[in-house]
C-alpha positions as CSV (number, residue, x, y, z in Angstrom):
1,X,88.0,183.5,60.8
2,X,91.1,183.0,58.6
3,X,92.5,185.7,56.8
4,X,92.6,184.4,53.4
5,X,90.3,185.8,51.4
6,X,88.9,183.6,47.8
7,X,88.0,185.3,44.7
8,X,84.8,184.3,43.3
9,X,84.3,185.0,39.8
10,X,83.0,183.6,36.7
11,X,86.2,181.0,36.1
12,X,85.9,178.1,38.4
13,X,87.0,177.6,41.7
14,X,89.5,175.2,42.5
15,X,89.7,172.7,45.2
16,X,91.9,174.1,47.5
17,X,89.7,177.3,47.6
18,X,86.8,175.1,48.0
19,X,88.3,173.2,50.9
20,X,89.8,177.0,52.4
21,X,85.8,178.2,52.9
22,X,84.3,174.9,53.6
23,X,87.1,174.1,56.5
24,X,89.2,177.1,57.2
25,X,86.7,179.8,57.5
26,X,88.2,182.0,54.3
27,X,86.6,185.1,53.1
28,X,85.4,185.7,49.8
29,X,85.1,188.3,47.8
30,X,83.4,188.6,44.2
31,X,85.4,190.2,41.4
32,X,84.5,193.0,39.8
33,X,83.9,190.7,36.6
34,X,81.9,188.5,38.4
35,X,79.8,191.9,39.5
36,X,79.7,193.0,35.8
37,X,78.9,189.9,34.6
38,X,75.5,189.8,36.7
39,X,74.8,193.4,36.1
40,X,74.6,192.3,32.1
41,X,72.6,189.4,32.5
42,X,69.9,190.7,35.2
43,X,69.2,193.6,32.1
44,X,68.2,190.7,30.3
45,X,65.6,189.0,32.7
46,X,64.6,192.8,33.6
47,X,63.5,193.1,30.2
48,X,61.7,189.5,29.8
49,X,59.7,190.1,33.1
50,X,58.2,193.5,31.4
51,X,56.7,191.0,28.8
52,X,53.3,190.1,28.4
53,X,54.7,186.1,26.9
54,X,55.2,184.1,29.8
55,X,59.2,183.4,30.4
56,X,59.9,180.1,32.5
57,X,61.0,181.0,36.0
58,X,60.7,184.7,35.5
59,X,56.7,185.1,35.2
60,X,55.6,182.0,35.5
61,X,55.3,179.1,38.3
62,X,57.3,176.3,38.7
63,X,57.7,172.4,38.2
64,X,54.6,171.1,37.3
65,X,52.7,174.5,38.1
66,X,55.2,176.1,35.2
67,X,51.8,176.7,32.8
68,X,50.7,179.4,34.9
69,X,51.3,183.2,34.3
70,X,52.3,185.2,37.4
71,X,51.1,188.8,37.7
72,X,54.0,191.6,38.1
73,X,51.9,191.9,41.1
74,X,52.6,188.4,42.9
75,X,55.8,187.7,41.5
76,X,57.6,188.5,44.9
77,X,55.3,186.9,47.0
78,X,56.2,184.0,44.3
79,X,60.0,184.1,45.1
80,X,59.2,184.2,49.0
81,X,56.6,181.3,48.3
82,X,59.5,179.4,46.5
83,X,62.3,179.6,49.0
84,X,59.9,179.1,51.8
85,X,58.0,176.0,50.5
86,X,61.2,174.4,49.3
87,X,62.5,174.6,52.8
88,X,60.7,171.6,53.7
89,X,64.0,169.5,55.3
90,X,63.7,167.4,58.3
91,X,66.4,165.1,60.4
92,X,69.8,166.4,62.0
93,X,71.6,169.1,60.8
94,X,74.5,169.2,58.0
95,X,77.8,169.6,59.3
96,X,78.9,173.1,59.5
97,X,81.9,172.6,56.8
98,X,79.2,171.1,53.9
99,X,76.8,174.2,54.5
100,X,79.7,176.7,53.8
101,X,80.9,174.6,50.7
102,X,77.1,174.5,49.7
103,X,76.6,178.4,50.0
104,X,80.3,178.9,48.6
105,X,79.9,177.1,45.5
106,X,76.0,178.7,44.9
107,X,77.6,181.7,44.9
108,X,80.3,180.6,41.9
109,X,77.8,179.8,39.8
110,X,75.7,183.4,40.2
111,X,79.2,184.8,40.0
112,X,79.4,183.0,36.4
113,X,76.8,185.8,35.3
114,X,74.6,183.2,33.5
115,X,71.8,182.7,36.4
116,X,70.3,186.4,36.3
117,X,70.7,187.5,39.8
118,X,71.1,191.1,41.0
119,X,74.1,191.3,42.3
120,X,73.0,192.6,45.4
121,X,71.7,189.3,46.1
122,X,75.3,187.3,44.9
123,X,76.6,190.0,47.9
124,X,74.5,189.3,50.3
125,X,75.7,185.4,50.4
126,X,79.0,186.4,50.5
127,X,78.5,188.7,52.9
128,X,76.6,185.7,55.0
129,X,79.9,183.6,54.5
130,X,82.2,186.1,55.7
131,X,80.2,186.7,58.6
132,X,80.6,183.4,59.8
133,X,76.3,182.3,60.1
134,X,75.5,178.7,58.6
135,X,72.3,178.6,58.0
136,X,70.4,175.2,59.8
137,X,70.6,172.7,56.9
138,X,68.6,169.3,57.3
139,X,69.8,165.7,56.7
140,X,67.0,164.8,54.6
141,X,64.9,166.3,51.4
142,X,67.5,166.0,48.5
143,X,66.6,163.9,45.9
144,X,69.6,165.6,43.5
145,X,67.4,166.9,41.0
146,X,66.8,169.5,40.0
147,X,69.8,169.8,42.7
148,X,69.8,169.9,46.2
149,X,66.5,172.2,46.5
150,X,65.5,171.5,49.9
151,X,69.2,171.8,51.2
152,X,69.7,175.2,49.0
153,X,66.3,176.7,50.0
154,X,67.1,177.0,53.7
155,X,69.8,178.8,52.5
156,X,68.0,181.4,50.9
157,X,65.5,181.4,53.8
158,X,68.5,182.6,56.2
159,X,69.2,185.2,53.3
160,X,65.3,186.2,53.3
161,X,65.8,186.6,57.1
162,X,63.7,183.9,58.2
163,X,64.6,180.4,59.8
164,X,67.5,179.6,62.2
165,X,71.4,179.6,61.8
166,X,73.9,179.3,63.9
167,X,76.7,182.1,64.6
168,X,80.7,182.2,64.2
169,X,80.7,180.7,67.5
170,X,78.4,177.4,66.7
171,X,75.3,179.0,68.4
172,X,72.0,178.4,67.3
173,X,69.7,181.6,66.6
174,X,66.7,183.2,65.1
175,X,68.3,184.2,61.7
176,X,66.7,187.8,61.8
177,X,68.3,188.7,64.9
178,X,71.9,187.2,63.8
179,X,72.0,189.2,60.2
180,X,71.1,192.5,62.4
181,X,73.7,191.9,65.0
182,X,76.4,191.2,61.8
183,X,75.1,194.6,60.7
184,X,73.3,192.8,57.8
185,X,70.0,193.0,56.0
186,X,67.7,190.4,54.8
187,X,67.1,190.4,50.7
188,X,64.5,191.7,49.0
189,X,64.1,188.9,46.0
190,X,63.1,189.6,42.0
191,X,62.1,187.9,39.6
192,X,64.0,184.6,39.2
193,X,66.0,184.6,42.0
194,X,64.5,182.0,44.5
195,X,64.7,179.8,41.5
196,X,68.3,180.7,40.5
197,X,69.5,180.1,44.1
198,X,67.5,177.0,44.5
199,X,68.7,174.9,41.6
200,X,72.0,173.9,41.9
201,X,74.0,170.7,42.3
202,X,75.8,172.4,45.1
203,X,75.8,170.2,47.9
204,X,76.7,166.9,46.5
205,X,79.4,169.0,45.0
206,X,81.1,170.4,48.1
207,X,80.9,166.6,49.7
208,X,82.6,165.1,46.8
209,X,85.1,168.1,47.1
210,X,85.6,167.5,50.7
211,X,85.5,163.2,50.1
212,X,88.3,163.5,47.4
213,X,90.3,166.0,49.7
214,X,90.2,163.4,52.6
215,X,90.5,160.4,50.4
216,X,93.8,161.7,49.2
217,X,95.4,161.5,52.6
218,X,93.9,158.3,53.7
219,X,95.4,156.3,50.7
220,X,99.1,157.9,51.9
221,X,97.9,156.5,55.4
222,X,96.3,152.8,53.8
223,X,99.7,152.3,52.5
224,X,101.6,153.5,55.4
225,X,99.1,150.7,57.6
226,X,99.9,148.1,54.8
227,X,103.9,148.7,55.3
228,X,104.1,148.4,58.9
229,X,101.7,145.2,58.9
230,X,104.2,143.5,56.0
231,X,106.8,144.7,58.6
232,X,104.8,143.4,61.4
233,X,104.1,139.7,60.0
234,X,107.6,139.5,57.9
235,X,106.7,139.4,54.7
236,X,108.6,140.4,51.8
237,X,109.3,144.1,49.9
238,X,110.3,142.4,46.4
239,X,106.9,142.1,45.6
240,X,106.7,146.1,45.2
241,X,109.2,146.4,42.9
242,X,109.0,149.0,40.0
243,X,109.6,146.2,37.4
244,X,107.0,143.8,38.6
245,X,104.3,147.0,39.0
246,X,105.2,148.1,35.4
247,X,103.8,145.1,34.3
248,X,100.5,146.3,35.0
249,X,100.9,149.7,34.5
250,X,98.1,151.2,36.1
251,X,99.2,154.6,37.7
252,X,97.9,154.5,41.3
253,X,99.4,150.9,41.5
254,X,102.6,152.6,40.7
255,X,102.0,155.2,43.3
256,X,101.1,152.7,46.0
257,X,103.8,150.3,45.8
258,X,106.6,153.1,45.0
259,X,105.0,154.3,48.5
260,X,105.5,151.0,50.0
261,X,108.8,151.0,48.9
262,X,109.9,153.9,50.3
263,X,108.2,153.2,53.9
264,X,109.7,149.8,53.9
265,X,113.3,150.9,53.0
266,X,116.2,150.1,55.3
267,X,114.2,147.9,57.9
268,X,116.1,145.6,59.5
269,X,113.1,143.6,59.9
270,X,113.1,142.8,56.4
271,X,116.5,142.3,56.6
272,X,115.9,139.7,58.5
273,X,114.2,137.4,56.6
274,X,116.7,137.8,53.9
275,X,118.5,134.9,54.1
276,X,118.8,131.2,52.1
277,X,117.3,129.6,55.3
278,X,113.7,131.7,54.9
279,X,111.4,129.1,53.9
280,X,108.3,132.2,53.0
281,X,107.3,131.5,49.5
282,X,104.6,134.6,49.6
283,X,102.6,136.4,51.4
284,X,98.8,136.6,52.1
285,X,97.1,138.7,49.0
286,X,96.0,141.4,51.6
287,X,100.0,142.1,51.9
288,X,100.8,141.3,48.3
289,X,98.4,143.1,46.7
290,X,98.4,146.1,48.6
291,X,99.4,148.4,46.1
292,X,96.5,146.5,43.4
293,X,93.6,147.8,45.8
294,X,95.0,151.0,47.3
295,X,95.8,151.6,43.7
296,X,93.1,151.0,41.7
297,X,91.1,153.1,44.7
298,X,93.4,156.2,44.1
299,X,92.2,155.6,40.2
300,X,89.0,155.9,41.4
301,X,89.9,158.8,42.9
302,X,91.4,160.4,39.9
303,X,88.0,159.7,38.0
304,X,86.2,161.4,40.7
305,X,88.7,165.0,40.6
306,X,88.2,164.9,36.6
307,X,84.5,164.9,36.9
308,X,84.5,167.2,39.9
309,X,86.8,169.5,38.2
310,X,83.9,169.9,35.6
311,X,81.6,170.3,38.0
312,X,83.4,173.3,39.9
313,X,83.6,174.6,36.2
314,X,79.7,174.1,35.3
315,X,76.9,176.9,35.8
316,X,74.2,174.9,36.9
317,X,70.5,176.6,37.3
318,X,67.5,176.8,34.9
319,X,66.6,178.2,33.0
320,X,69.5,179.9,32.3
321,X,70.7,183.6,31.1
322,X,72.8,182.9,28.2
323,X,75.9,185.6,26.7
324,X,73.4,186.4,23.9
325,X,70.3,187.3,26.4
326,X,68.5,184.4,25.5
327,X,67.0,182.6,28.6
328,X,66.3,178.7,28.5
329,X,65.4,176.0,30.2
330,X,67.7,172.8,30.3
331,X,68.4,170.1,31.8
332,X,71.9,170.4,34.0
333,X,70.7,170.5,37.4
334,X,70.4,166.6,36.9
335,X,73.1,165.6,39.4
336,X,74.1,161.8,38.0
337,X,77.5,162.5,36.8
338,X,78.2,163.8,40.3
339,X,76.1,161.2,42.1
340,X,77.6,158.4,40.0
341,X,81.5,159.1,41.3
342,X,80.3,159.4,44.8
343,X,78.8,156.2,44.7
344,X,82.0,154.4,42.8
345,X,84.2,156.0,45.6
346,X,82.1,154.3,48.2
347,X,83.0,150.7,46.7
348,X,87.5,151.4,47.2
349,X,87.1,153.1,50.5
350,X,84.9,149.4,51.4
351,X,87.4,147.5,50.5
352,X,90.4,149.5,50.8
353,X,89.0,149.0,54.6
354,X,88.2,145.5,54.2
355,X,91.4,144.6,53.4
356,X,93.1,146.3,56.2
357,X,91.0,144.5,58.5
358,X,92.1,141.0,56.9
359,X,95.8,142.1,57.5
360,X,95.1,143.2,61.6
361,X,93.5,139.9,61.8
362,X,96.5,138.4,60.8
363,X,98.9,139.9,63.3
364,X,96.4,138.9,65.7
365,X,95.9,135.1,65.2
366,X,99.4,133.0,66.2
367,X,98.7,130.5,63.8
368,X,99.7,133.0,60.9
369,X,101.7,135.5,62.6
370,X,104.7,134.4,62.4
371,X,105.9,134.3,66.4
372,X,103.6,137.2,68.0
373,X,101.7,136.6,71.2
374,X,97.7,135.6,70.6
375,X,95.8,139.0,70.1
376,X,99.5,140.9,70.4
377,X,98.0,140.3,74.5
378,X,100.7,140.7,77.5
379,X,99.4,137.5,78.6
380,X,97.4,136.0,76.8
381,X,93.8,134.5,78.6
382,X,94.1,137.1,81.3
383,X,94.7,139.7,78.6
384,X,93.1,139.9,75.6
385,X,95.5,142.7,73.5
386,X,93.7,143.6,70.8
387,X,91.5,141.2,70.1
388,X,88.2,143.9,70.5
389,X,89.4,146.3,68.0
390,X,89.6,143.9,65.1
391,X,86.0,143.2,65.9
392,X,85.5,146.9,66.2
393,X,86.9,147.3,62.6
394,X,85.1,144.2,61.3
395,X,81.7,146.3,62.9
396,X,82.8,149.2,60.6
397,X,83.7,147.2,57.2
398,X,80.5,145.6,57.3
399,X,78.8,148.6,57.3
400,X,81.6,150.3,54.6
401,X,80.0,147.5,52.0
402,X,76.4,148.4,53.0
403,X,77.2,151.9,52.5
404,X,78.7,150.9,48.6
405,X,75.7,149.9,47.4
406,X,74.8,152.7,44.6
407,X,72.4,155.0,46.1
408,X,72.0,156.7,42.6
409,X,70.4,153.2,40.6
410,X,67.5,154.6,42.9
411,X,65.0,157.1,41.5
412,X,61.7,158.2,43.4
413,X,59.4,160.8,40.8
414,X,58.3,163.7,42.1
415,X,56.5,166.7,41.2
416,X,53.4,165.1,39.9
417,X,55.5,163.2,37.2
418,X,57.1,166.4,36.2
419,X,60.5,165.4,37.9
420,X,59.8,161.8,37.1
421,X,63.9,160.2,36.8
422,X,66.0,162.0,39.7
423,X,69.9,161.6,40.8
424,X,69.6,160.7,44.5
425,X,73.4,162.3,44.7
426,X,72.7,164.2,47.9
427,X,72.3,160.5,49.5
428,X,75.3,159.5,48.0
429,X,77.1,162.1,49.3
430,X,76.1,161.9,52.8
431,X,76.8,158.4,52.6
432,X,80.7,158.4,51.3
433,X,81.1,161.1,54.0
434,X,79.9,158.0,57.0
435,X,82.5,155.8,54.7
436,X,85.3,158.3,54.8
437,X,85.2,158.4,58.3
438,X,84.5,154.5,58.8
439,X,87.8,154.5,56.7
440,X,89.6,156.3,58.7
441,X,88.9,154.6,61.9
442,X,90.2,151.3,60.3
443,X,92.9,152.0,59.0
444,X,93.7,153.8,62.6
445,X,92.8,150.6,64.7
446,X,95.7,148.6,62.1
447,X,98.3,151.2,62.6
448,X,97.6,150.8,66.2
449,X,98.1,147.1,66.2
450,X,100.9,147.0,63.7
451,X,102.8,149.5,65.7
452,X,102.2,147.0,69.0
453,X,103.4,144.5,66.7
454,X,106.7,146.2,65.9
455,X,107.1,146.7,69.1
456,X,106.9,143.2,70.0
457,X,109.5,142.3,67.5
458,X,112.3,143.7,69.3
459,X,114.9,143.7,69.5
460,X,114.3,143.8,65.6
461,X,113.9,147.3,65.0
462,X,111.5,149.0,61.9
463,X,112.5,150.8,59.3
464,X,113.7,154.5,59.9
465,X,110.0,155.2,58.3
466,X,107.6,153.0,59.7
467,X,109.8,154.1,63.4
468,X,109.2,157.5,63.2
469,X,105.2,156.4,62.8
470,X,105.4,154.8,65.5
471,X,107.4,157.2,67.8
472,X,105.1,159.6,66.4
473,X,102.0,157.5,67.6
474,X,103.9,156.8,70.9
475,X,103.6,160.3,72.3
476,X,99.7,159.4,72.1
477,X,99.3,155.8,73.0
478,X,101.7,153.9,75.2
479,X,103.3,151.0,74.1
480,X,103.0,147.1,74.7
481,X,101.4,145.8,78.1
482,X,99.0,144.4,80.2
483,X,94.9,145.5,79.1
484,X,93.8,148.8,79.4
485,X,91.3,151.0,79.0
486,X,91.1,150.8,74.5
487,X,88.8,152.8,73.2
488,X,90.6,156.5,73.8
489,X,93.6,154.8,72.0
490,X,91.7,154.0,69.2
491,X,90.5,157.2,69.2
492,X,93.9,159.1,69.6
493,X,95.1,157.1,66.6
494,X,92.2,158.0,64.5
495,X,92.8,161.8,64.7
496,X,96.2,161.3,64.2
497,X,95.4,159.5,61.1
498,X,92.7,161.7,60.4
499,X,95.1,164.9,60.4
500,X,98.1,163.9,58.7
501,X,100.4,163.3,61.3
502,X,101.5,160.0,60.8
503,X,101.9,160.3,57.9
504,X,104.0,163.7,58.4
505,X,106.1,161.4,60.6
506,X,106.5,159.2,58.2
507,X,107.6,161.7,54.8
508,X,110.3,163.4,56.9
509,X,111.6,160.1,56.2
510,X,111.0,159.7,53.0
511,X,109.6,162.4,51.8
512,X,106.4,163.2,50.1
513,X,104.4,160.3,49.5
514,X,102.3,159.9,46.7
């Protein structure tokens, strides 16, 4: 477990503190605002369930069945009927750091005061957070609306004590026995409450959260790849210039090339080339326009943290407790503005990748490489170099622009025509996540072959950036020769990728990237 420990409370949560729980096991603990704040509002559905007039969600059914009047009698075999008839998932499990985002970002909004909880019950998830049991959450049964119900129910069937979860340790167990050994007890629910921790956009949340956390690395790393190809094949740096990008002054495009200037600066590579006798007009557009693509995808990005930022900042359940007591149904559990941003995302990271793969080609074919060996082989016909992984990456791009197609121009009704237009954001989540990592392999496999590229250059030598990437990746994956075994090098260069540390190696050059 770490040992940072994350306020919840009404006011949002940010994205670090998102990312802190999801990934890095934090604690949380609810302020005592967020305690006080419950306390007021739970009076108020207290007081509504004493009523003889039915009051949505408190006394009556739901969905479609929302005309009938529950008797105080059956109302907590009503909450236990809920949370176990919602609990209706089915394919693999979620991964274990979506769960914890999921269950961390239900708890923000009961912390907001405006769902009616007891705050007994806002404890108790906290308290199944801290110690460190995920309850088993399925692939399938989202249709995100009204939110991620089937997802969030087998949540609040671990915190009922029933179903499976698995323990600090990853193992799977009966959830009864794992709250008792954590010295925990299963809740007791009131009126309300299977409802109020059922209908939140929580899910799709804590993916984009997660997507816009990765995505912000692997654009740093989609430049870095486009620098040391440009390197790689000789092309030119002056078409990064500040005064040419401020002619289109959009500002990841900015970002991107001032990134590209920076990685590029000092080669002697580029140096080169410099000269009167260079007869290269310009280059290919997947070098040239580098910084428009991995720009306008870090716009994209920007659009997505604006309208996840309102997201970490919404209370979403219904009906909902509101400052003045009043409790009413609405309408924000609809999860298009969240679904709509992690579909757009999935159309940049497609061709963010898709150009990548254009410019491994490139280094690969002799006929436009500018001097390199065929496939960058040892020798070439008994050795094929790298001519495998560029189909490997063409594999994953084509399934990158299967993968952008909207998942959330889909709707399915449900609940006899009660829930008749729904979001489908929970399948656009779990799609972007199979794009960020398709991304990520990509851009790995043209880092790989541009750094055998540089290599082959010699005894031209990189730039002091693009060098210290690939010294960096050189302690992982040896450098050129005859054919070898390929796939763990791939693999060695994706995590590397995939953690920062190329990149790392890279900004101790240059420093931060943008």
């Amino acid at each position: 477990m770490g040992d940072k420990s994350i306020l919840v409370g009404p006011e949002p949560l940010t994205f670090d503190q998102v990312v802190a729980v999801a990934r890095d096991e934090a604690r949380v603990t609810l302020t005592d605002e967020a305690l006080a704040a419950m306390a007021a509002s739970r009076a108020h559905i207290d007081e509504m369930a004493g009523r003889s007039t039915p009051v949505y969600g408190v006394s009556t059914g739901f969905g479609a069945l929302a005309t009938r009047h529950i008797a105080p009698e059956l109302r907590a075999k009503l909450q236990l009927n809920i949370v176990r008839s919602h609990a209706a998932g089915s394919g693999p499990e979620v991964e274990r750091e979506v769960v914890r985002a999921l269950m961390l970002l239900r708890l923000s909004t009961l912390a907001t005061g405006r769902t009616g909880v007891q705050p007994t019950t806002a404890q108790a998830l906290a308290a199944l957070l801290n110690a460190g049991l995920t309850p088993i959450v399925h692939e399938h049964g989202s249709l995100g609306c009204s939110g991620d119900l089937a997802p969030l129910a087998h949540v609040a069937l671990a915190l009922i004590g029933e179903g499976k979860v698995r323990d600090a340790k990853g193992e799977l167990r009966d959830t009864a026995e794992a709250l008792a050994e954590a010295g925990l007890a299963p809740v007791t629910l009131a009126e309300k409450e299977g409802l109020a921790l059922l209908n939140g956009t929580d899910g799709m949340l804590g993916m984009l959260v997660l997507a816009i956390r990765d995505l912000r690395e692997l654009f740093k790393a989609a430049d870095l790849a486009a620098a040391m190809t440009v390197e790689a094949l000789l092309g030119t740096d002056r078409v990064f210039a500040a005064d040419l990008q401020e002619l289109r002054p959009h500002p990841g495009q900015a970002a991107s090339a001032a990134n590209l200037r920076a990685l590029l600066a000092d080669s002697s590579i580029m140096e080169s080339h410099r000269g009167p006798d260079c007869t290269r007009v310009q280059d290919a557009y997947s070098l040239r326009c580098a910084p428009q693509v991995n720009g306008a995808a870090r716009d994209t990005l920007a659009h997505a943290e604006l309208v996840a930022g309102r997201e970490l900042a919404s209370a979403v359940d219904n009906p909902v407790v509101l400052p003045d007591g009043r409790v009413e149904s609405n309408g924000n559990f609809h999860g298009a503005p969240v679904a709509y941003v992690l579909d757009f995302l999935a159309i940049p990271v497609a061709d963010v990748a898709s150009m990548s793969e254009r410019r491994t080609d490139r280094m690969l074919d002799k006929a436009r490489s500018f001097g390199l060996p065929p496939f960058l082989a040892d020798d070439p016909g008994v050795d094929s170099g790298h001519m495998i992984a560029q189909y490997t990456q063409a594999a994953i791009v084509s399934e990158l622009k299967r993968l952008a197609a909207p998942a959330s121009a889909d709707s399915i009704p449900s609940s006899a025509m009660q829930e008749d237009h729904v979001s489908m954001g929970w399948n656009a989540a779990r799609k972007l996540r199979d794009a960020v990592n398709g991304l990520a392999q990509v851009v790995a496999i043209e880092i790989l072959t541009a750094a055998r590229a540089l290599d082959l250059r010699a005894p031209l030598r990189p730039g002091p950036a693009t060098g210290a990437v690939v010294a960096r990746l050189r302690e992982r994956v040896p450098g050129p020769g005859p054919d070898r075994y390929l796939a763990p090098e791939i693999a060695a260069a994706t995590e590397l990728v995939r953690d920062g540390s190329l990149v790392a190696a890279a900004e101790a050059v240059t420093g931060p990237l943008s």
